[in-house]
GUDRENLO-706028 format. One record per residue: x, y, z of N, C-alpha, C, O, CB in turn; chain; residue number from 1. Coordinates in nm, 3 decimals. Atoms other than C-alpha are relative to their C-alpha. Glycine has a CB too. Example, Ala and Ser with C-alpha at 12.3 -4.5 7.8 and 13.67 -1.06 7.14 Angstrom:
2
REC      n_px      n_py      n_pz     ca_px     ca_py     ca_pz      c_px      c_py      c_pz      o_px      o_py      o_pz     cb_px     cb_py     cb_pz   chain     n
REC     0.089    -0.119     0.000     1.230    -0.450     0.780     0.090     0.120     0.000     0.194     0.118     0.066    -0.099     0.003     0.125       A     1
REC    -0.082    -0.119    -0.006     1.367    -0.106     0.714    -0.077     0.109     0.073    -0.026     0.220     0.090     0.041     0.046    -0.142       A     2
END
This chain:
115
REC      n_px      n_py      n_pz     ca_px     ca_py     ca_pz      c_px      c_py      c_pz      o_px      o_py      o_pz     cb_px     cb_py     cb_pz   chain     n
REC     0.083    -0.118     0.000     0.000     0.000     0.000     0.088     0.125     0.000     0.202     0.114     0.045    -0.095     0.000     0.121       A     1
REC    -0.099    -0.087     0.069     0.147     0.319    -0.112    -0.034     0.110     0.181    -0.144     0.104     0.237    -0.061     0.080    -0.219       A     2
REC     0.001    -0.086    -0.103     0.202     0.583     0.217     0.090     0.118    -0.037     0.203     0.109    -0.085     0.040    -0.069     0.125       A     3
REC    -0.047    -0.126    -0.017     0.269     0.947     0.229     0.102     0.049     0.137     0.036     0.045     0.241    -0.123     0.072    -0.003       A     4
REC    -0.046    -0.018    -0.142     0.530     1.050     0.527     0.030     0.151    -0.041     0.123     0.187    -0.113     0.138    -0.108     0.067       A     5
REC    -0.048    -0.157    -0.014     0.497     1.449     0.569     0.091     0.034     0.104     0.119    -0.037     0.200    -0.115     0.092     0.025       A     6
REC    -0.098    -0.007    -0.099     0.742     1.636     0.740     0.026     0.182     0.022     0.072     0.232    -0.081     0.144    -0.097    -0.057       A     7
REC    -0.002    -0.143     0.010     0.756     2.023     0.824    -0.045     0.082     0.043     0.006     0.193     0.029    -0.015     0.035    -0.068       A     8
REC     0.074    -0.111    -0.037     0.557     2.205     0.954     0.006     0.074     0.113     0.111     0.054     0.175    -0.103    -0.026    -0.006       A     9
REC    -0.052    -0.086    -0.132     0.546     2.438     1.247    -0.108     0.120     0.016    -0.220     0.141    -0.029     0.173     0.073    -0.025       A    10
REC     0.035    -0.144    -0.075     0.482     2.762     1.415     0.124     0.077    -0.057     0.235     0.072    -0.003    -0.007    -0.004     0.192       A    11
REC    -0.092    -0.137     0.000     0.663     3.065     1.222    -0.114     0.149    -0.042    -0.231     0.169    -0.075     0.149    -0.024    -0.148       A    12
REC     0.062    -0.152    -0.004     0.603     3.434     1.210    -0.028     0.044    -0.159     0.039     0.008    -0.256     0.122     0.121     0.079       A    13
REC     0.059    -0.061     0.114     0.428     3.605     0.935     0.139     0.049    -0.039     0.218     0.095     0.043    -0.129     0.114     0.021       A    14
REC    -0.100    -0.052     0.037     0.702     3.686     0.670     0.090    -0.113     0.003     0.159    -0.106    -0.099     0.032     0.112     0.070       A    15
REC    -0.093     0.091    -0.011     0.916     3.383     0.752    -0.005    -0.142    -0.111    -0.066    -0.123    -0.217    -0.013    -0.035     0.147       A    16
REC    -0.005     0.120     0.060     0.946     3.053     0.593     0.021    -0.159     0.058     0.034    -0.198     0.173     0.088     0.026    -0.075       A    17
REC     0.088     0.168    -0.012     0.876     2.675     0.576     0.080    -0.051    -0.084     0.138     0.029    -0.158    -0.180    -0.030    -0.052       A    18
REC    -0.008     0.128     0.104     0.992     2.364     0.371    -0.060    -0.106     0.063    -0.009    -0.161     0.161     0.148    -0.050    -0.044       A    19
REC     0.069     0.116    -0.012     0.735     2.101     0.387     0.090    -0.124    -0.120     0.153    -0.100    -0.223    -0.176     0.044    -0.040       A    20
REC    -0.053     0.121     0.095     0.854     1.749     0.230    -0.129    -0.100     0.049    -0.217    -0.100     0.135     0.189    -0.070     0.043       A    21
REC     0.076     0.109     0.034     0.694     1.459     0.136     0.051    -0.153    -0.051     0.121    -0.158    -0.152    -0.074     0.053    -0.092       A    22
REC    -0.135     0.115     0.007     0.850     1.081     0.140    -0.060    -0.090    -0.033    -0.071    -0.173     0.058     0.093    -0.044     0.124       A    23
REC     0.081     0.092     0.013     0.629     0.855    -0.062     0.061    -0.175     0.018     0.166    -0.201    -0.041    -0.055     0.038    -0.132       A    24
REC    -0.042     0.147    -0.018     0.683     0.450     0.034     0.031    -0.041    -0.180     0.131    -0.113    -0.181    -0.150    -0.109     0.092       A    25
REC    -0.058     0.062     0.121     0.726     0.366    -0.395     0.075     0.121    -0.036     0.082     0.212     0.047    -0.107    -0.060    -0.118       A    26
REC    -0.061    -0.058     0.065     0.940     0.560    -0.652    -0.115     0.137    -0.026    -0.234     0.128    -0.057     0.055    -0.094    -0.111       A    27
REC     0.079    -0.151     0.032     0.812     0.950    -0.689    -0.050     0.028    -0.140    -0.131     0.113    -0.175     0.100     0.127     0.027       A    28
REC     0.046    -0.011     0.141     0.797     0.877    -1.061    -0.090    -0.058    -0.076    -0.097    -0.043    -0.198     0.074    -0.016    -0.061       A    29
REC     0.045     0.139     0.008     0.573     0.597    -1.064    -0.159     0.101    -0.002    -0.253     0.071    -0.075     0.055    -0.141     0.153       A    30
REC     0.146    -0.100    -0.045     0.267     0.885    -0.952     0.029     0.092    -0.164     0.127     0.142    -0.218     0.021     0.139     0.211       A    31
REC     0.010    -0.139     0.114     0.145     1.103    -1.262    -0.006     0.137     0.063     0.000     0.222    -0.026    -0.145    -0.004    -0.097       A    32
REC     0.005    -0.090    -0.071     0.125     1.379    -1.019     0.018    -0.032     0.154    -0.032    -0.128     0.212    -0.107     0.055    -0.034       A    33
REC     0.039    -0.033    -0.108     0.209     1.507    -0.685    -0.018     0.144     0.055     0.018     0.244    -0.007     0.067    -0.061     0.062       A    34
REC     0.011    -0.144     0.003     0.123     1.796    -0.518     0.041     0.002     0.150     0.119    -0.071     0.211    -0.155     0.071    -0.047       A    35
REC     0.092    -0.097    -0.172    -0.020     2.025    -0.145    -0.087     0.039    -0.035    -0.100     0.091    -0.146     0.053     0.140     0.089       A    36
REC     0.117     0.013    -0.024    -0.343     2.036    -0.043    -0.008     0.101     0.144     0.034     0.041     0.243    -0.037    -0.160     0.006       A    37
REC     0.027    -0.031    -0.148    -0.409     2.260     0.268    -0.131     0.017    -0.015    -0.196     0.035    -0.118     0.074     0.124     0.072       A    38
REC     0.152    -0.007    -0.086    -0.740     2.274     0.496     0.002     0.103     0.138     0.052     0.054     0.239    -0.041    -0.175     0.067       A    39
REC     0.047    -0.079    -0.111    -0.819     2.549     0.750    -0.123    -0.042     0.070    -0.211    -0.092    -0.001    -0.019     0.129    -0.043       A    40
REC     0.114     0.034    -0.072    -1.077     2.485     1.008    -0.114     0.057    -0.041    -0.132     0.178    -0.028     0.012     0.025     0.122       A    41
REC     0.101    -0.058     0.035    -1.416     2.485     0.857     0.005     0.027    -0.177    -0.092     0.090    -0.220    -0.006     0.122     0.093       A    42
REC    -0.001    -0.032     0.112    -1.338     2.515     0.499     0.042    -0.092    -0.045     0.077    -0.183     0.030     0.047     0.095    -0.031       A    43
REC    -0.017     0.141     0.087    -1.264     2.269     0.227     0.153    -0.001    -0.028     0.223     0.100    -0.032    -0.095    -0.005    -0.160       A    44
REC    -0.112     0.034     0.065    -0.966     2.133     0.119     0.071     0.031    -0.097     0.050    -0.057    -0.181    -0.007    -0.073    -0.018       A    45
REC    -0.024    -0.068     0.114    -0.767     2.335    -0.149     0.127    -0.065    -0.045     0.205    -0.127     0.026     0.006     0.151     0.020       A    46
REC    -0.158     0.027     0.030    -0.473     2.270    -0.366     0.059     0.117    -0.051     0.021     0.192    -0.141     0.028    -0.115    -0.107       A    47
REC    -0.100    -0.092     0.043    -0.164     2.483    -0.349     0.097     0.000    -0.141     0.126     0.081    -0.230     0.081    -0.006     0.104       A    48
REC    -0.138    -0.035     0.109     0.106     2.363    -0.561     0.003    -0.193    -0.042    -0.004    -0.287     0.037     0.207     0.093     0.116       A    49
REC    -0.012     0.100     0.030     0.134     2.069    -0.781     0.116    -0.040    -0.138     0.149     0.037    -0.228    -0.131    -0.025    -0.007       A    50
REC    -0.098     0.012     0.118     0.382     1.909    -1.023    -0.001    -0.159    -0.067     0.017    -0.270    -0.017     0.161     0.040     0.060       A    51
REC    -0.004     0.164     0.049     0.361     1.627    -1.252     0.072    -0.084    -0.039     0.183    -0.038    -0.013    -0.050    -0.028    -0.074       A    52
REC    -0.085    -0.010     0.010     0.538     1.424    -1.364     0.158    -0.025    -0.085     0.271    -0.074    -0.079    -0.030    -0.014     0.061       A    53
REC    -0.192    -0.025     0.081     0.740     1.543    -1.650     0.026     0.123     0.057     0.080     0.210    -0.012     0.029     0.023    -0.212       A    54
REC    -0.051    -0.143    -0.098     0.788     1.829    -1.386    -0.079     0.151    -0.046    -0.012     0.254    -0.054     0.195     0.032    -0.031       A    55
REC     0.079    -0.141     0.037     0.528     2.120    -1.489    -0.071     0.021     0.113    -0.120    -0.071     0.180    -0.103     0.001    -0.132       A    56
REC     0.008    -0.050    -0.184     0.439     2.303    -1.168    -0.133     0.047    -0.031    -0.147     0.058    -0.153     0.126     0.148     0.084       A    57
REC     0.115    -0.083    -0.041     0.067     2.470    -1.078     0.015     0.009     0.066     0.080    -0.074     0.129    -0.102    -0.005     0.001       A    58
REC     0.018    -0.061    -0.108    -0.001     2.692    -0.832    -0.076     0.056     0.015    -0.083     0.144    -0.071     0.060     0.050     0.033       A    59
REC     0.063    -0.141    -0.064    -0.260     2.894    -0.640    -0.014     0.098    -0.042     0.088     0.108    -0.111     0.044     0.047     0.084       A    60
REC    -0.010    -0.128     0.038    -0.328     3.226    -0.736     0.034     0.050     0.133     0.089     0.159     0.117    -0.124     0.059    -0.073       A    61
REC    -0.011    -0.076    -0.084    -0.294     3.315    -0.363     0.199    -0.032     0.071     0.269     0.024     0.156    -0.149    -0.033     0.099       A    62
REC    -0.174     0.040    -0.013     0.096     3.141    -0.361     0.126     0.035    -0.094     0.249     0.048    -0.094     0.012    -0.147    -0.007       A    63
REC    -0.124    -0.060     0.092     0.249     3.241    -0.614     0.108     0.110    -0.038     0.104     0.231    -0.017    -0.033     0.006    -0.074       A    64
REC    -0.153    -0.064    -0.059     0.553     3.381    -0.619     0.004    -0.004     0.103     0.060     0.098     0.142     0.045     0.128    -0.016       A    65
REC    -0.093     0.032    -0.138     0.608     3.246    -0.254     0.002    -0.081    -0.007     0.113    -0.114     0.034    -0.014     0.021     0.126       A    66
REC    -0.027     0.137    -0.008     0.571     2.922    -0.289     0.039    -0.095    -0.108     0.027    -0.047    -0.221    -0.097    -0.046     0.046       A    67
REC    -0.133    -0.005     0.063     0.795     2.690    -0.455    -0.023    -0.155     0.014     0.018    -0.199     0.121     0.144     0.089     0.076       A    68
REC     0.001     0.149    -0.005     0.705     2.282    -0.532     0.088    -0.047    -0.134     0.069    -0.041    -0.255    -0.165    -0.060    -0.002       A    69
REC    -0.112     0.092     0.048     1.024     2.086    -0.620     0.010    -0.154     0.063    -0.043    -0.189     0.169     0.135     0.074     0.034       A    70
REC    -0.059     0.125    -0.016     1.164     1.733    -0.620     0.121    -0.041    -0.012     0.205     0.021    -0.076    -0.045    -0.065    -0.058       A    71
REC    -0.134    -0.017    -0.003     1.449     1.559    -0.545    -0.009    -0.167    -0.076    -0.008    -0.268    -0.006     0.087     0.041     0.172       A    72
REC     0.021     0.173     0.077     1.412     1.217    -0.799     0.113    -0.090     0.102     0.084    -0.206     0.133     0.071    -0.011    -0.224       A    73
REC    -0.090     0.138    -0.041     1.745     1.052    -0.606    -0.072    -0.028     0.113    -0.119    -0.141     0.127     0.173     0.013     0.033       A    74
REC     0.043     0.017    -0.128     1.605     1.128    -0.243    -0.161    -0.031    -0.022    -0.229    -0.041     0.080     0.037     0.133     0.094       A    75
REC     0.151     0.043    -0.018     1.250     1.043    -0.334    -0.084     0.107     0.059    -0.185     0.058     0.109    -0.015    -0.125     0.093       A    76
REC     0.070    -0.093    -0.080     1.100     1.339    -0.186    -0.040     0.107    -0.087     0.041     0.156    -0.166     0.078     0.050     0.116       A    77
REC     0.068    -0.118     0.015     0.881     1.602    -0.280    -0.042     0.100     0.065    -0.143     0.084     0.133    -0.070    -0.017    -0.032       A    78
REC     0.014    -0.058    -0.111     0.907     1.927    -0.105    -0.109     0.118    -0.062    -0.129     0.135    -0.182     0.148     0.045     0.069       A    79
REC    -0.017    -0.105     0.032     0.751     2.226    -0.090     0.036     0.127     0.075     0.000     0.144     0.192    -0.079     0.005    -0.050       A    80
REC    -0.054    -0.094    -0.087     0.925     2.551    -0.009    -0.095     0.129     0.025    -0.155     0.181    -0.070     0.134     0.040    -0.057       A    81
REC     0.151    -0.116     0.012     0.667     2.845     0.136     0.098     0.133     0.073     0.135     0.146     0.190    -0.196    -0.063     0.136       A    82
REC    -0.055    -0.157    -0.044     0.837     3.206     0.158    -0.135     0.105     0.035    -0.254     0.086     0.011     0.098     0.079    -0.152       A    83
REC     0.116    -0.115    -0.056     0.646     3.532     0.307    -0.120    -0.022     0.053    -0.218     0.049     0.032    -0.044     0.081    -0.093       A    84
REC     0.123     0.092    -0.044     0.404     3.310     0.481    -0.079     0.109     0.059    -0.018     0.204     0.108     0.033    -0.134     0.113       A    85
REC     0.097    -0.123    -0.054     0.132     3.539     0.594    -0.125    -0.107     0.078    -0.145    -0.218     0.028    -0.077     0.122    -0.162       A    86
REC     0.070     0.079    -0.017    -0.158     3.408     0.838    -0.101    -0.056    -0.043    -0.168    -0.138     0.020    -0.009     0.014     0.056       A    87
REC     0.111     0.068     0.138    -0.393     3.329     0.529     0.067    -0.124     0.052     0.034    -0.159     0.166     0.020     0.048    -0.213       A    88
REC    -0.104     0.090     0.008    -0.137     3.047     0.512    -0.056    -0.124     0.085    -0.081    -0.241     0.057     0.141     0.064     0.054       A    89
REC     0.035     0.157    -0.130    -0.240     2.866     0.876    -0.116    -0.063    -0.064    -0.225    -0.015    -0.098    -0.062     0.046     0.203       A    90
REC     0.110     0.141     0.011    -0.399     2.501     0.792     0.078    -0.117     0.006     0.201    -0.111     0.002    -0.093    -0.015    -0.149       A    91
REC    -0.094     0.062     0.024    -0.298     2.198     0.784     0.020    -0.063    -0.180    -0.057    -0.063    -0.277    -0.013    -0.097     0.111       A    92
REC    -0.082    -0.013     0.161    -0.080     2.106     0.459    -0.029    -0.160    -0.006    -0.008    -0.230     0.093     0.215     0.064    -0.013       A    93
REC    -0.028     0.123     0.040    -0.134     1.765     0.282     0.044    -0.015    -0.126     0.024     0.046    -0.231    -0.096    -0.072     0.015       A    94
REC    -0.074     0.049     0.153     0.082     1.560     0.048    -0.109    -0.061    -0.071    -0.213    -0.109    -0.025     0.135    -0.123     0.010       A    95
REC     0.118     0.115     0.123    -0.107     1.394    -0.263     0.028    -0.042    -0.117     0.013     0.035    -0.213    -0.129     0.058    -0.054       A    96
REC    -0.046     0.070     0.115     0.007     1.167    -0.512    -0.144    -0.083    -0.024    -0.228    -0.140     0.045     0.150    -0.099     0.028       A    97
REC     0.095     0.085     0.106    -0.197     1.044    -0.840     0.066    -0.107    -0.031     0.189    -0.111    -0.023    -0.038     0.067    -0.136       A    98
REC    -0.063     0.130     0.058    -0.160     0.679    -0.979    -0.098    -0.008    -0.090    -0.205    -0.010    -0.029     0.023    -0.134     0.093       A    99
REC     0.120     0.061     0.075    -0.391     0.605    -1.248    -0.100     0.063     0.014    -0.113     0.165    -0.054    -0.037    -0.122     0.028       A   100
REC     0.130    -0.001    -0.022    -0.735     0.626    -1.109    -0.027     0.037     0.169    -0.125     0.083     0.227    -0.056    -0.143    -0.050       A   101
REC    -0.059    -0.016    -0.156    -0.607     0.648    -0.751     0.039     0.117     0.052     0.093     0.192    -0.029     0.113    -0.071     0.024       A   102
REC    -0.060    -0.106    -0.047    -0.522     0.925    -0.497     0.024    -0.020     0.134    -0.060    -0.054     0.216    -0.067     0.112    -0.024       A   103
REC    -0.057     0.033    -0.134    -0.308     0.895    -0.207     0.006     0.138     0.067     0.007     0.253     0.023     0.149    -0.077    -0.008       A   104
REC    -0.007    -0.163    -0.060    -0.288     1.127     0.078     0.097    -0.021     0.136     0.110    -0.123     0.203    -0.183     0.076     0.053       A   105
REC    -0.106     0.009    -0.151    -0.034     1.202     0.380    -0.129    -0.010     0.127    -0.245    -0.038     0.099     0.126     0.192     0.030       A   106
REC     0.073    -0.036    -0.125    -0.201     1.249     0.734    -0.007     0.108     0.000    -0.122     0.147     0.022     0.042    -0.033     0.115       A   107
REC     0.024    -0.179    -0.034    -0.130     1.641     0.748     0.113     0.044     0.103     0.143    -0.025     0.200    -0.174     0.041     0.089       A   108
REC    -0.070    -0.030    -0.053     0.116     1.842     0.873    -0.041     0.181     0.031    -0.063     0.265    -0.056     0.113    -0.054    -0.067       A   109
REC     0.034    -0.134    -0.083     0.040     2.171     1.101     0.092     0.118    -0.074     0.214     0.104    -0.075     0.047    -0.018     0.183       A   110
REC    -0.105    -0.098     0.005     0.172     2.515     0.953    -0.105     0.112     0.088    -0.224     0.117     0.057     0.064     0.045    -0.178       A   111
REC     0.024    -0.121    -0.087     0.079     2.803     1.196     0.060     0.066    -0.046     0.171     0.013    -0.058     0.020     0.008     0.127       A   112
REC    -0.020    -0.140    -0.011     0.157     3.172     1.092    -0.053     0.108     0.092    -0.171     0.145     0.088    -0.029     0.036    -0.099       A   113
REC     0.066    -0.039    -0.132     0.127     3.368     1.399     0.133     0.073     0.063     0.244     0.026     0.087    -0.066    -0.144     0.100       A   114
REC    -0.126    -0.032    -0.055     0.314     3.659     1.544     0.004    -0.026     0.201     0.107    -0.003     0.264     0.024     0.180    -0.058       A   115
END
């Protein structure tokens, strides 16, 4: 069974920065896509930043130009990097890899923006 292991998240100050990663159990290339997904309390589930994968990136209209989804093919990981975090930002962040017909998801990892 395919598993997501997130890793990143935190408590920083408005203006600061983040790198979320993502450490799927098969090969990162094996998924036609992965992305981020964040959820704030009370609201639906959105996607930030996604990349597929012959590597063509989407993003947010509300991330762009701060945020920043790369991969590392040797280390298996898919990160993403979040500059000028502002408290829009606080939710929690999920990984999400496509297979086919399939969609996998991490558990969630906490980002707080908060001075």
């Amino acid at each position: 069974q395919v598993q997501l292991v997130e890793s990143g998240g935190g408590l920083v100050q408005p203006g600061g920065s983040l790198r979320l990663a993502c450490a799927p159990s098969v090969n990162i290339l094996d998924f036609n896509s992965m992305g981020w997904y964040h959820q704030a309390p009370g609201k639906q589930r959105d996607l930030v930043a996604k990349i597929t994968v012959g590597g063509t990136t989407s993003y947010a209209e509300s991330v762009k130009g701060r945020f920043t989804i790369f991969r590392d093919n040797y280390g298996n990981v898919v990160y993403l990097q979040m500059n000028e975090l502002k408290p829009d930002d606080t939710a929690l962040y999920f990984c999400n890899a496509q297979m086919h017909q399939f969609d996998y998801w991490g558990q969630g990892t906490q980002v707080t923006v908060s001075s």
